[in-house]
C-alpha positions in Angstrom: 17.6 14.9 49.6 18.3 12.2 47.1 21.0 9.6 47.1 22.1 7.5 44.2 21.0 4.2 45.5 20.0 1.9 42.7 22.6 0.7 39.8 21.8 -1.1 36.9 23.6 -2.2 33.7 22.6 -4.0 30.4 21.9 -3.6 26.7 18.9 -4.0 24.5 18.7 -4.3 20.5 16.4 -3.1 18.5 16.7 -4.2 14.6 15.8 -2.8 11.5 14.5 1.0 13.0 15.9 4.2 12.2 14.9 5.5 15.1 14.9 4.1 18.6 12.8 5.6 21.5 13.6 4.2 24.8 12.0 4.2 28.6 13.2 2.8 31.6 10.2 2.2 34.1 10.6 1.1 38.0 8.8 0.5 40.9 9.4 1.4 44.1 8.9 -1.2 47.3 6.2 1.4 48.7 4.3 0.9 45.1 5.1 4.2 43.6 6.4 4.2 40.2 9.3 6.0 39.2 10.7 7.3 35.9 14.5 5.8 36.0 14.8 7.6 32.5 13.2 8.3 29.4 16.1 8.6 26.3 15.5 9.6 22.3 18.2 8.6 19.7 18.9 10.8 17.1 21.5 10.8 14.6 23.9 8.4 16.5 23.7 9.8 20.2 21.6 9.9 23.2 20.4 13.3 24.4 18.1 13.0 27.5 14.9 14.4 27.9 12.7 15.1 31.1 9.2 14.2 30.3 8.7 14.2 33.9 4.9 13.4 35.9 3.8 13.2 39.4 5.7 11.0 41.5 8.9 11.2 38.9 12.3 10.4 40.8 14.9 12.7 39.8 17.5 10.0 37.7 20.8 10.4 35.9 22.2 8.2 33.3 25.8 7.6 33.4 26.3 5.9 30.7 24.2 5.5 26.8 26.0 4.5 23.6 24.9 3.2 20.4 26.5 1.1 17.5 25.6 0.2 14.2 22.2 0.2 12.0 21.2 -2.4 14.3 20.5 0.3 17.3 22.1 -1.8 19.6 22.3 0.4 23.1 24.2 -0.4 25.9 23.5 1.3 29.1 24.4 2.2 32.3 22.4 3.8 34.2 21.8 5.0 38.4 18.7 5.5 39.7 18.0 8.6 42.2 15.8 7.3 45.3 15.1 7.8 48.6 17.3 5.7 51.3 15.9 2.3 52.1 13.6 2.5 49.5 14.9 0.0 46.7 14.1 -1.0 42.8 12.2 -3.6 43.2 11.5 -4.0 39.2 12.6 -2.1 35.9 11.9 -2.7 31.8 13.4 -1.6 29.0 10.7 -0.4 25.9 12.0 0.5 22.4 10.3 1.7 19.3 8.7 -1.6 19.3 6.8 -1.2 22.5 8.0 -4.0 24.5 8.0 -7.4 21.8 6.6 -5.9 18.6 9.3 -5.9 16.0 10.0 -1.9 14.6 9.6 -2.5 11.0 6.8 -4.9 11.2 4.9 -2.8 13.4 5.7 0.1 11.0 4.8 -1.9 7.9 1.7 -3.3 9.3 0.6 0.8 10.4 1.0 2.0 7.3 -1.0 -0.8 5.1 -4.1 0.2 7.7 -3.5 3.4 7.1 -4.2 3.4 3.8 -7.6 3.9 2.2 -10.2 0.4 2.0 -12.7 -0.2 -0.9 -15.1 0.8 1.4 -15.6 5.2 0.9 -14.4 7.1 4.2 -12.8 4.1 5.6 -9.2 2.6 6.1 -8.2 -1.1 6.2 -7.5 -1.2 9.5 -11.4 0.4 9.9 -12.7 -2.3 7.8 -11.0 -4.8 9.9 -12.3 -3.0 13.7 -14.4 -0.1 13.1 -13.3 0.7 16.2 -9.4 1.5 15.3 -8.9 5.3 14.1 -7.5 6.4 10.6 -4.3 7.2 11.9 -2.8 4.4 14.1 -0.9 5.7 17.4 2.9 4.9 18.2 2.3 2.5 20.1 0.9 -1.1 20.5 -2.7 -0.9 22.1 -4.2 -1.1 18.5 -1.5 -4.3 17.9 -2.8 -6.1 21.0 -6.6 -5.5 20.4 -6.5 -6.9 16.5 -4.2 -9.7 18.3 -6.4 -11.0 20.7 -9.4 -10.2 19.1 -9.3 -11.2 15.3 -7.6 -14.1 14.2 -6.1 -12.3 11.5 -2.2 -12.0 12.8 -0.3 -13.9 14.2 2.9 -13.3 15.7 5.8 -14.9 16.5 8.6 -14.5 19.2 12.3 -14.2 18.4 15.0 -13.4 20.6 12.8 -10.6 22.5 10.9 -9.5 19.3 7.2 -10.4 17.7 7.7 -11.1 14.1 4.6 -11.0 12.1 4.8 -14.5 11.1 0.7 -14.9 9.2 -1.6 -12.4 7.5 -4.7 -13.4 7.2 -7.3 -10.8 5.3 -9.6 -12.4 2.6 -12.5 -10.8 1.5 -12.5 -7.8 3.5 -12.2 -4.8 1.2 -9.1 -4.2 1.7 -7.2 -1.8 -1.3 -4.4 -0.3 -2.3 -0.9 -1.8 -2.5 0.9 -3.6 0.8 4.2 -3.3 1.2 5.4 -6.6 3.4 9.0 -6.9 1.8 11.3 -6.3 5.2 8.7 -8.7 6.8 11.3 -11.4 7.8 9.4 -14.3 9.2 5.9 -13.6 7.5 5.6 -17.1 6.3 1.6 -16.8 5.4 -0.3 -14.2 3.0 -3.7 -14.3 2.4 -5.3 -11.4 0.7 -7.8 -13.0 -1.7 -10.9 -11.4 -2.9 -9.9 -7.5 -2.0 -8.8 -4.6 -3.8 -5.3 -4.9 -3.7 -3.3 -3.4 -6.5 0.3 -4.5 -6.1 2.1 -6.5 -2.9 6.1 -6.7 -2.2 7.1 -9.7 -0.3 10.4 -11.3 0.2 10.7 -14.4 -1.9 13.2 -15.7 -0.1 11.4 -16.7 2.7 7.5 -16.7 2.6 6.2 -19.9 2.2 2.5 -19.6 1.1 0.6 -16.6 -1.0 -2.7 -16.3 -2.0 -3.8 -13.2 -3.5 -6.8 -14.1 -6.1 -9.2 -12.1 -6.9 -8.0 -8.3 -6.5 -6.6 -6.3 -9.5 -2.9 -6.4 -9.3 -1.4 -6.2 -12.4 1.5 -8.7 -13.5 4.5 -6.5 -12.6 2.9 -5.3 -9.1 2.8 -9.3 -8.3 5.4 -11.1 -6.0 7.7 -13.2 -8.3 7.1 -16.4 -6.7 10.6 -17.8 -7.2 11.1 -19.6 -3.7 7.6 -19.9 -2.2 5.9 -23.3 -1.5 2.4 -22.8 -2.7 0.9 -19.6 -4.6 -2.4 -18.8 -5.8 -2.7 -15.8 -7.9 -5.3 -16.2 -10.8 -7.8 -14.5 -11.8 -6.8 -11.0 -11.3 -8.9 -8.0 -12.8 -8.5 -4.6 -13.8 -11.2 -2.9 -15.0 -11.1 0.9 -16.6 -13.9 2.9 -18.6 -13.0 4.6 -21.6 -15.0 7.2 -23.2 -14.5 8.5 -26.6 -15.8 10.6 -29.9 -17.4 9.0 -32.7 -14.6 7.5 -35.1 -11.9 8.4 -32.7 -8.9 6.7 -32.0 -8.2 5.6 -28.4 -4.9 4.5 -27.1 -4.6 1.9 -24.2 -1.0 2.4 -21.8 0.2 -0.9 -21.3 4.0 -0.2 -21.1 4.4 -1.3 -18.0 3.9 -4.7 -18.2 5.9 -5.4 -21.6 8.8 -7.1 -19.5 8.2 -8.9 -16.1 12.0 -10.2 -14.8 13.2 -10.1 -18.3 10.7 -12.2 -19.6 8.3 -10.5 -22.4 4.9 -10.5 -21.7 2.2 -11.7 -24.2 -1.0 -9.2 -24.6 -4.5 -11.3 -26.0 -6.7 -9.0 -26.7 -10.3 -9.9 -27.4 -13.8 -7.7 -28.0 -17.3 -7.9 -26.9 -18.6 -8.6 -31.0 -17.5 -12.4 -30.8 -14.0 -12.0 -32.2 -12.1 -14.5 -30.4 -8.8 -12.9 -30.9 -7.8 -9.8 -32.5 -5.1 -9.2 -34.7 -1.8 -7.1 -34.3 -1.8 -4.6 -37.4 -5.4 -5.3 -38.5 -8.0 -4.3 -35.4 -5.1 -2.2 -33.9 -1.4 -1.5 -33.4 1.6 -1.4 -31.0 4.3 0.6 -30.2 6.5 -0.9 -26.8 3.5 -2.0 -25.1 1.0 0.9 -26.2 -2.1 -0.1 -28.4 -3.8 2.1 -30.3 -7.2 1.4 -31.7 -8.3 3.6 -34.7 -11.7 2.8 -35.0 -13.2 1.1 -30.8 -16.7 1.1 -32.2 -16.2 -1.5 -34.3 -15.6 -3.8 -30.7 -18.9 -3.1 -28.9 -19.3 -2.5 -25.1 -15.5 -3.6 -24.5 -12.3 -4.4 -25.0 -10.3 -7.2 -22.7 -6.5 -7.8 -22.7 -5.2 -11.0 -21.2 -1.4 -10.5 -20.0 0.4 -13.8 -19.7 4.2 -14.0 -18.6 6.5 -16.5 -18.1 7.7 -15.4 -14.5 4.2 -16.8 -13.8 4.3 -20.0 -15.3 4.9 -23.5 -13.6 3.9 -26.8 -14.6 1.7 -26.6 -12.0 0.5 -22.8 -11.7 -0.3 -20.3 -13.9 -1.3 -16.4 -13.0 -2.1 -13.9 -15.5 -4.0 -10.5 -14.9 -7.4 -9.3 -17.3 -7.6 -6.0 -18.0 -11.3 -5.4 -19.3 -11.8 -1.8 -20.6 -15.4 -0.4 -20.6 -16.0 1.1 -23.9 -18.3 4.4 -24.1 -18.8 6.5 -27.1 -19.9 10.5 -26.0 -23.0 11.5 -28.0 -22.5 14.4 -30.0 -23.9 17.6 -28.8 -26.1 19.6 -30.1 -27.4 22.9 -29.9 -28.0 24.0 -26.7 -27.3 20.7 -24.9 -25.4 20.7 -21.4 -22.2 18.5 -21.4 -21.7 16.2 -18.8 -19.3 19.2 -17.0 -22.3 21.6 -17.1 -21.4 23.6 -20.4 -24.0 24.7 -22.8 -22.8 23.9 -26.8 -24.2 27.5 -28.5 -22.3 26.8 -31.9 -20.2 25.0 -34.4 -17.4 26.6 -36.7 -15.3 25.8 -39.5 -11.4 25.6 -38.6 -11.4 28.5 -40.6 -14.0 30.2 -38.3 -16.8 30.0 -40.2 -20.4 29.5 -38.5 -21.8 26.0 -39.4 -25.5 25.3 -38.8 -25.7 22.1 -37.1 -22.3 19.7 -36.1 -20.4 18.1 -39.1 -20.7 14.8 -39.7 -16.8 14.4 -40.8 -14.1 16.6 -40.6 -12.1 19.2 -38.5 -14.2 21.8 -37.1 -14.7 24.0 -33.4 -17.2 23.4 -30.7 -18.4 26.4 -29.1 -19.8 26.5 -25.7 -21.7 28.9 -23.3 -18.5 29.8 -20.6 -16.7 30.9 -24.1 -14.7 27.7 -24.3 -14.3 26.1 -27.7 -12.7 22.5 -28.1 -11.8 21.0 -31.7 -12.9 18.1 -32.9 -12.1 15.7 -35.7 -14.6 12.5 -37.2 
C-alpha cells in the first residue's frame, strides 16, 4: 500500500523553447531511485505520461501550470512512497537537460548536423569523429565536446549555460550557421572553413572572425555594434562551361543592395585587362551580367563586390567571386558527350542532313538515344 508522504512545491523556467520536456527524479533513503514524475507540454497544458521502469514509485501530480512563451511551470507535486521511507533528493530537467540553454543547444545541434567540406561527414564529425550524424536530445554529446575540445565555452546565467565562445578555425566546417538567438555568444571564430553565410545578433557579439570561407556579402553579419571583425578575403569560386561564341550570363542579383547600400561589381579577366568595362566586355541588367563573347577573357572571369555596409576607416570586407571558364569542344561524329551520348548527325533547322558540324549558324545536333539539342555559333 502506498501513502502520499513526500510534498514538494516550486517552479522552474525555461526560455526561448517551444517545447518543454520535464522529469522530476528522487532518491530514496534505502538508495533506490524513484520516478516522482515525468511531464510533456504541449500546446499550453501538461498531460502526464507513465514512462515507468523497474523500481518506479507510483506518483501523482497535483498541481502543473504554464504561462507565457517563456515556459515558465509552476508545480506542485506529491510523491507516493513507502512509510518511513523519505525523499532524500529531487531535480528538476527541462528541454535543456539540466543547465544547457534550449535554443543554444538547438542551434549548436543543428549547425553539426549539417554536412562538413569533408565527403560523408558532418561538422560535428569533423570536430569528434566519434559524435554521430544525428545528435541525440540530450546533453552527453554537449558535455564530451565541453570538456574535451576547447572549442565552446559556456557560460552560467540564472540556472542556464549560454554559449558564450565559438571557437572553429580551420576545421572544414561548411554550410551556413545560424547563431542569431545566441544571446551571450560574445566570440566567433570560424576562419578558414567553408562557411557560406552566418546570422549573428549585432547587438551583442563582441568579436567575429570569419576570413577565408566563401560567404558572399549579403550572407555576412552587418557588423554594426561589434568590437572587432575580421572578414576579408572571402571566395566563391564556380565553373562555367559553355559553346563556342556563346553568351553566358553570371546571377548576381542578390548582392545588388546590402542594407540599402548599392553594391559595386569589379570585374576583371585572366588576359591582363585590369578592369573591364560596363557596355563594352559585357552588360547589366539589376545585378545580372551577361557576357556575349567569354572567350575573349581566357581561363576566368573574377568579380570583386565591395559595399559600404562593410566599410570602416579601419576595416574593409569584400567577397571574390572567381568563375572558372570552360569552353565544350564541339562534337563530332561519333564522339560520346560527357553524359554518355553518341553525336550520329547534324541537320539544318530546316531538317536537312549536313555533313560535318557548321561552323556558324542555327542548326540540330543529333545523338544516338534519339535526342537532338539546337545549337547556335
Amino acid at each position: 500500500m502506498m501513502f502520499f508522504t513526500s510534498m514538494f512545491a516550486g517552479a522552474e523556467t525555461y526560455k526561448g523553447s517551444s517545447k518543454c520536456y520535464l522529469v522530476a527524479t528522487g532518491e530514496y533513503a534505502n538508495g533506490n531511485p524513484v520516478l516522482i514524475f515525468d511531464l510533456v507540454e504541449n500546446g499550453g497544458t501538461f498531460s502526464q505520461t507513465a514512462p515507468f521502469v523497474e523500481g518506479t514509485q507510483i506518483n501523482t501530480l497535483t498541481d502543473g501550470s504554464i504561462s507565457g512563451s517563456s515556459l515558465e511551470i509552476n508545480f506542485t507535486m506529491a510523491v507516493a512512497s513507502a512509510p518511513d521511507t523519505p525523499i532524500l533528493r529531487y531535480e528538476i530537467r527541462g528541454e535543456v537537460f539540466d543547465r544547457y540553454r534550449a535554443t543554444d543547444f538547438q542551434a549548436l545541434k543543428k549547425f553539426l548536423e549539417q554536412p562538413s567540406a569533408v565527403e560523408g561527414k558532418t561538422n560535428g564529425q569533423v570536430i569528434d569523429n566519434t559524435l554521430p550524424a544525428v545528435l541525440p536530445f540530450d546533453d552527453s554529446w554537449v558535455i564530451r565536446l565541453e570538456r574535451n575540445y576547447p572549442y565552446f565555452v559556456w557560460v552560467v546565467n540564472h540556472g542556464n549555460a549560454y554559449l558564450q565562445t565559438i571557437n572553429l578555425p580551420s576545421k572544414n566546417l561548411a554550410g551556413e550557421a545560424d547563431f542569431y538567438n545566441l544571446g551571450y555568444l560574445d566570440e566567433l571564430d570560424l576562419r578558414d572553413n567553408a562557411i557560406t553565410g552566418v546570422k549573428v545578433a549585432s547587438s551583442y557579439i563582441g568579436t567575429v572572425r570569419l576570413s577565408q570561407n566563401a560567404i558572399p556579402l549579403s550572407k555576412l553579419p552587418i557588423p554594426t555594434n561589434f568590437s572587432s571583425w575580421e572578414y576579408q578575403p572571402q571566395t566563391i569560386t564556380e565553373n562555367i562551361e559553355y559553346s563556342e561564341d556563346e553568351s553566358i550570363e553570371i546571377d548576381l542579383s542578390s548582392e545588388k543592395t546590402i542594407d540599402g547600400k548599392s553594391t559595386q561589381f569589379i570585374w576583371t579577366s585572366a588576359t591582363g585587362v585590369a578592369v573591364l568595362v560596363s557596355g563594352v566586355d559585357y552588360t547589366e541588367n539589376n545585378g545580372v551580367f551577361t557576357f556575349s563573347n567569354p572567350a575573349q577573357f581566357g581561363a576566368f572571369l573574377r568579380c570583386t563586390t565591395l559595399n559600404e555596409t562593410f566599410m570602416t576607416p579601419t576595416n574593409l570586407a569584400w567577397t571574390d567571386y572567381d568563375f572558372l571558364l570552360s569552353p565544350q569542344t564541339p562534337a563530332a561524329i561519333g564522339d560520346i558527350t560527357a553524359d554518355g551520348r553518341t553525336v550520329t548527325g547534324y541537320y539544318s533547322i530546316m531538317g536537312v542532313k549536313l555533313q560535318d558540324e557548321p561552323a556558324n549558324g542555327i542548326y540540330i545536333i543529333l545523338y544516338d538515344n534519339g535526342s537532338t539539342e539546337k545549337r547556335i555559333k
